[in-house]
N, C-alpha and C positions, 0 to 999 in steps of 0.2 A: 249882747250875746257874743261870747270868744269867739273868735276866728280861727280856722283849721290852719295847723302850720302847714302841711301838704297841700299842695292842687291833684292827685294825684294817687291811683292807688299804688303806682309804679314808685312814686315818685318817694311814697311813705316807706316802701319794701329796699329804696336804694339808702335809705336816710345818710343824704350826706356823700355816699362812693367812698372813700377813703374808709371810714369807720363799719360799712355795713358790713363785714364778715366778724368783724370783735361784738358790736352791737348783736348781731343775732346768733352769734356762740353763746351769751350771757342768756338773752330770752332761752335758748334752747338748755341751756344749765340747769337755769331756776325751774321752768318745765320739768323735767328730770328727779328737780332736788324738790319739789311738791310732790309730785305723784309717788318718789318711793315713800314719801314723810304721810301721805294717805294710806297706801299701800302694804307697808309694812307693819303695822302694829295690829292688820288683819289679818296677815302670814302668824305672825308671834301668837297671837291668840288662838288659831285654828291648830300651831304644831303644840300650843302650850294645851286644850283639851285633847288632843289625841293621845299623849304622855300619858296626864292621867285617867284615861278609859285605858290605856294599855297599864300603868300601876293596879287599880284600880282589878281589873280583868286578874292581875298576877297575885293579887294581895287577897280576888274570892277562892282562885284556882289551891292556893297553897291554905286558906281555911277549911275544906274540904278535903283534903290529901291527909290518910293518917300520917300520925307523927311517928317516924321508927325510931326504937330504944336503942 
């Protein structure tokens, strides 16, 4: 069975002193660079049906408006 490289929960959060503010800039990046890569293609989809109910809405509005000569 591996062995934990830590003794320590503290000890895991300082990984190393010197490195832990570069090391948990990176965690909190990639954090960041996941949630928009979830996030966004849910935004794009919700602005991209509301476009067409708004075309959509303008394309029955002007089928029904007489046509003037």
């Amino acid at each position: 069975m591996p062995t934990l490289q830590f003794s320590s929960l503290s000890e895991f959060l300082q990984m190393g002193g010197v490195y832990t503010f570069h090391i948990w800039t990176v965690y909190l990046l990639f954090a960041i660079f996941i949630g928009y890569n979830l996030i966004q293609p849910r935004m794009a989809r919700r602005q991209f049906i509301r476009e067409q109910k708004r075309r959509a809405a303008r394309d029955a509005e002007l089928a029904t408006k007489p046509r003037e000569s």
